[in-house]
C-alpha positions in Angstrom: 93.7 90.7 118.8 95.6 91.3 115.6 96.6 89.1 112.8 99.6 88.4 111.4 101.2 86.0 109.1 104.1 84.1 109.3 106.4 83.9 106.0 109.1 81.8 107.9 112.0 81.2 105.2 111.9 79.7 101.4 112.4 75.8 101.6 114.8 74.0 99.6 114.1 74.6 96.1 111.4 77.0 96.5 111.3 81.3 95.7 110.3 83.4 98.4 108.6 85.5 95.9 105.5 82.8 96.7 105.6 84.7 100.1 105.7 87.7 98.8 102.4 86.6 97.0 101.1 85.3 99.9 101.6 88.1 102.4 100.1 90.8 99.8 96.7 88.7 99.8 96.8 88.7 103.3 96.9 92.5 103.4 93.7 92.8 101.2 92.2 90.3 103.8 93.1 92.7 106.6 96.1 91.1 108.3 98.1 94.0 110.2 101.4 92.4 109.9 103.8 90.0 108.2 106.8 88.4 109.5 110.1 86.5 107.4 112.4 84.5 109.1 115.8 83.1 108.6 117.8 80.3 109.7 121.2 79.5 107.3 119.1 79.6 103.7 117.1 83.1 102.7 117.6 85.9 104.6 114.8 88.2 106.2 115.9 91.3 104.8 115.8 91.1 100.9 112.3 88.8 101.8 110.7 92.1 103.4 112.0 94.7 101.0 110.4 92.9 98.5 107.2 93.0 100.2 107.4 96.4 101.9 107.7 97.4 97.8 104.6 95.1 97.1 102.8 96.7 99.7 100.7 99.6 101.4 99.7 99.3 105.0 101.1 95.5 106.2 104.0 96.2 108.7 106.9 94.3 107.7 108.2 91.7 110.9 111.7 90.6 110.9 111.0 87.2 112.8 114.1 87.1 113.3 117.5 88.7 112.6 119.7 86.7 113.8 122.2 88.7 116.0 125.5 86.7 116.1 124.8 87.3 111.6 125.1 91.2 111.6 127.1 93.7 113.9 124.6 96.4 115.9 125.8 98.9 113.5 124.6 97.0 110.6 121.2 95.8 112.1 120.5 99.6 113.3 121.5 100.9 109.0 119.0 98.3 107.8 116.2 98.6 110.2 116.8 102.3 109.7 116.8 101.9 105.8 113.7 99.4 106.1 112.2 101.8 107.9 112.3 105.1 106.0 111.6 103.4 102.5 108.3 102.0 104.1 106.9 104.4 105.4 107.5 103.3 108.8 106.6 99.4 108.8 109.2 98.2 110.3 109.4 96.0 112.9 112.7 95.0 114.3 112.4 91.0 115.3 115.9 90.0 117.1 117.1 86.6 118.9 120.5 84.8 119.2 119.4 81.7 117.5 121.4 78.9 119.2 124.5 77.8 119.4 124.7 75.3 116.8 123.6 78.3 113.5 125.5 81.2 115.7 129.2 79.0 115.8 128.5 76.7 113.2 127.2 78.9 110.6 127.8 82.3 111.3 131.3 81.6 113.2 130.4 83.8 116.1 130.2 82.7 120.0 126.8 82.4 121.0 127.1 83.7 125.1 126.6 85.0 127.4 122.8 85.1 126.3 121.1 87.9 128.6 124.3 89.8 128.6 124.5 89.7 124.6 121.4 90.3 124.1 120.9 93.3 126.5 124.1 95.2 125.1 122.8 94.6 121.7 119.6 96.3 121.8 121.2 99.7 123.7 123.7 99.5 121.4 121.1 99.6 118.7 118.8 101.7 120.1 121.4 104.2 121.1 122.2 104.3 117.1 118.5 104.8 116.1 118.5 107.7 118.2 121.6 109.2 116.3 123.7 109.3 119.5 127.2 109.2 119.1 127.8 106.0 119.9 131.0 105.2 122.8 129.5 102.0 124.2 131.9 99.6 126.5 130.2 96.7 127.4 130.8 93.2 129.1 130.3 92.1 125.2 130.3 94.8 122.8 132.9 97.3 122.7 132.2 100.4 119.8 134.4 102.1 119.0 136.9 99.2 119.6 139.2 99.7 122.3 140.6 96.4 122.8 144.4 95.2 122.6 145.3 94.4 119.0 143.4 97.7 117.2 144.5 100.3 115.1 143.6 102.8 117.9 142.0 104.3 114.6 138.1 104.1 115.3 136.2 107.1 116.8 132.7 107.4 118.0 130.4 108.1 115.4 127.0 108.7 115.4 124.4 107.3 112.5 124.9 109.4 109.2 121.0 109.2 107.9 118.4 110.8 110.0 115.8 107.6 110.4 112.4 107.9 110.2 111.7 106.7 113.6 113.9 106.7 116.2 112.2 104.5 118.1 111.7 101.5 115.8 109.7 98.9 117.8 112.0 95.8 119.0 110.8 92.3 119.6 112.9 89.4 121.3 112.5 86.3 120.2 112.6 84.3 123.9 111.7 81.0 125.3 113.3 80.4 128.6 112.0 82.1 131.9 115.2 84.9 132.2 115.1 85.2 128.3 111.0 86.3 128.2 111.6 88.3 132.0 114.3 90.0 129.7 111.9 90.6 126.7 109.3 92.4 129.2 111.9 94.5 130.7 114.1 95.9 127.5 111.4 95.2 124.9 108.4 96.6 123.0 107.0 93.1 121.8 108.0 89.3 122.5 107.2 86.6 119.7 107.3 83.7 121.1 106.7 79.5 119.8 105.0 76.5 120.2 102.2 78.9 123.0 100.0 76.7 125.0 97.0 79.1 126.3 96.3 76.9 129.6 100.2 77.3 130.4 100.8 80.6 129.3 101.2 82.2 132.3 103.0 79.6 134.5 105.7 79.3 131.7 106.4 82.7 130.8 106.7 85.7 133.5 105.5 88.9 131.7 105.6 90.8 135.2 106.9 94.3 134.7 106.2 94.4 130.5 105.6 98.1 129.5 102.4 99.6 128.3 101.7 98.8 124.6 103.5 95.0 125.1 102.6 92.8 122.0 102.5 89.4 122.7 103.2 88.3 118.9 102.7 84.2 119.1 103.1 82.2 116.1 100.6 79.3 115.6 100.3 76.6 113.2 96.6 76.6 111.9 95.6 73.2 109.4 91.6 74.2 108.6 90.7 70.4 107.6 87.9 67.6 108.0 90.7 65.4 109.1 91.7 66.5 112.3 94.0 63.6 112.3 95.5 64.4 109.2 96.0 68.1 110.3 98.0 66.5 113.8 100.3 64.9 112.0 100.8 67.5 109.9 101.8 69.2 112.8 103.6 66.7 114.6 106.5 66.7 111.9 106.5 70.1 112.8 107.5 69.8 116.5 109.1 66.9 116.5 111.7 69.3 114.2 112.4 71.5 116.6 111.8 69.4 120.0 113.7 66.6 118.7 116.6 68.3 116.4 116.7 72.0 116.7 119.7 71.6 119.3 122.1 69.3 120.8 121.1 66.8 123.9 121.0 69.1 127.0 121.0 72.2 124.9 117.5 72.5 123.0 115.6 75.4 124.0 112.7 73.9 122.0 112.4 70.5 124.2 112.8 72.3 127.6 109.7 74.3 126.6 107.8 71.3 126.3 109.1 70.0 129.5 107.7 72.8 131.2 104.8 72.1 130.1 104.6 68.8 131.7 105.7 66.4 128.4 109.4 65.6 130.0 109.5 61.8 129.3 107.5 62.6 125.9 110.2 65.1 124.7 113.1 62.9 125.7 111.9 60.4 123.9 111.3 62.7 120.5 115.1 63.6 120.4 116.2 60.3 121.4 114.0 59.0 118.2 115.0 62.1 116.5 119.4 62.6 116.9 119.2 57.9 116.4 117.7 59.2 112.8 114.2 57.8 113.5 112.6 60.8 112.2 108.8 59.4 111.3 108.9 57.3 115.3 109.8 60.6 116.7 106.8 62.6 115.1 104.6 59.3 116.2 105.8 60.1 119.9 104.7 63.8 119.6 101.4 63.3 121.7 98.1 64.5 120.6 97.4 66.6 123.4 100.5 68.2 123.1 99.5 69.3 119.3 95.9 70.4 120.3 97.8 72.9 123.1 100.0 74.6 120.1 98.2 74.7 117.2 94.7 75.1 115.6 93.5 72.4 113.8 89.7 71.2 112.6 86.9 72.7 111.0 86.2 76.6 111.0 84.0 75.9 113.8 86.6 74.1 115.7 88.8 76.2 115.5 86.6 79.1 116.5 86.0 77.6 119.4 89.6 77.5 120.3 90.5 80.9 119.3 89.3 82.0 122.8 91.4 80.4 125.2 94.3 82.4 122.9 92.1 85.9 123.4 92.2 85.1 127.2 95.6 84.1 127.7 97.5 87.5 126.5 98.4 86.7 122.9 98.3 90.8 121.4 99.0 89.3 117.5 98.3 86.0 116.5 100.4 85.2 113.8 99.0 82.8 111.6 101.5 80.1 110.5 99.5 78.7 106.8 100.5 78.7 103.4 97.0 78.2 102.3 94.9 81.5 101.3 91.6 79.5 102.6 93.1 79.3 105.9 93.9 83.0 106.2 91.0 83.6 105.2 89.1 81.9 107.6 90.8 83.1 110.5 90.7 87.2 109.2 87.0 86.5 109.3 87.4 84.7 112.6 89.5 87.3 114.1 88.9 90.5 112.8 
């Protein structure tokens, strides 16, 4: 299992450049990869040039780019560019986000979700491999060929000769025909909030090809206080189960319904959208937390680090903003 850490995205009022920081340590410690995020506040791109320039052997994880925020064109130039100026680090993270940052922030419609997504990697793919590119899709139409157009655009084909022209791609995925999706189209799937007892009943991996990385984020507190370190984590999933989406559209509280919390979720996004943010982290149940995340002592959480060697998990990508804690787990792990 290989170890990567998770950068996510700057906070309010913070520099990513502390990431930066953070991710070069975690080279020196031996992690293999790092991975920046973005939501509608710092971007993943300018995150990992600065670190692939800061930086020898880490590979450099987009996790994500959001697709409804750059054309296929423009995703293929950068990961392309990314790719050559490092040396080959690249790996390209992609997801649709959901519907509430792809129409409310970027202004773009967020389905049809399988469809979307398929077309875009071809597309993308297609352009890595310097084809010339004359793609007609259900979604994506390059050159443009619909009513309204210049009739001026040709296929073209990419101008720079990338490094790789097969740049790995992940899919960010949590429902069943999203992550069936991933194994069929994908080299690697990163996936959240991974419980290691219901791995394999909540996610079909049948049919992945060879070389598959599971890449799963988890949230590791190394404390004394387990307690302390749940609640910690609570705030974190009561975030995404409870607001990260509207009522009947949060991908984030059907996951935990599947794995057997329905009435517990229901309540954290009641608590949560009424604006009863610190009841709706109490109502995140314990067990739930000790499923997701590592939390405890070194030796407690050595002792969990096995049921997430058994249950797939490729990468464990280590969500901690504290060197101990990487640390720890690179001597753990590696």
């Amino acid at each position: 299992m290989k170890l990567g850490v998770y950068l996510g995205y700057a906070s309010p009022g913070t520099n990513p450049t502390e990431l930066v920081d953070l991710a070069v340590e975690a080279e020196q410690l031996g992690y293999d990869s790092a991975w920046a995020a973005e939501a509608w506040g710092t971007d993943v791109v300018t995150v990992l040039s600065w670190l692939g320039a800061k930086t020898q052997t880490m590979k450099l994880g987009a996790g994500i780019m959001q697709i409804p925020g750059r054309s296929a064109g423009m995703t293929a130039m950068t990961a392309a560019t990314l790719d050559l100026m490092s040396g080959g680090r690249f790996l390209l993270g992609l997801g649709l986000s959901g519907p509430q940052v792809a129409e409310g922030w970027h202004g773009q419609p967020w389905g049809p979700p399988l469809q979307r997504t398929r077309e875009y990697v071809e597309l993308v793919r297609q352009m890595l491999r310097r084809d010339v590119v004359d793609f007609h899709g259900d979604v994506y139409d390059v050159p443009l060929t619909g009513d309204g157009t210049t009739g001026l655009g040709i296929p073209l084909k990419m101008m720079m000769r990338p490094l790789r022209a097969e740049i790995p791609i992940y899919l960010a995925a949590i429902g069943p025909k999203n992550v069936a999706l991933a194994a069929e189209i994908a080299d690697g799937w990163l996936p959240i909030f991974v419980s290691p007892e219901r791995f394999r009943d909540a996610f079909p991996l049948d049919g992945a090809r060879d070389g598959f990385d599971v890449a799963a984020g988890v949230n590791v507190v190394l404390t004394q206080d387990v307690e302390g370190g749940r609640e910690y984590v609570k705030h974190h999933l009561e975030l995404y189960v409870g607001g990260m989406g509207a009522r009947g559209r949060n991908f984030y509280n059907d996951l935990v319904c599947r794995y057997g919390f329905e009435v517990e979720a229901r309540r954290i996004q009641d608590l949560y959208l009424d604006g009863k943010k610190l009841e709706a982290a109490a109502a995140v149940p314990d067990s739930l937390v000790d499923e997701v995340a590592l939390i405890g002592s070194r030796e407690q959480i050595a002792d969990r680090l096995a049921a997430w060697r058994e249950c797939g998990v490729t990468t464990l990508i280590v969500q901690s903003r504290e060197l101990d804690t990487l640390r720890v787990m690179a001597e753990l792990v590696l």
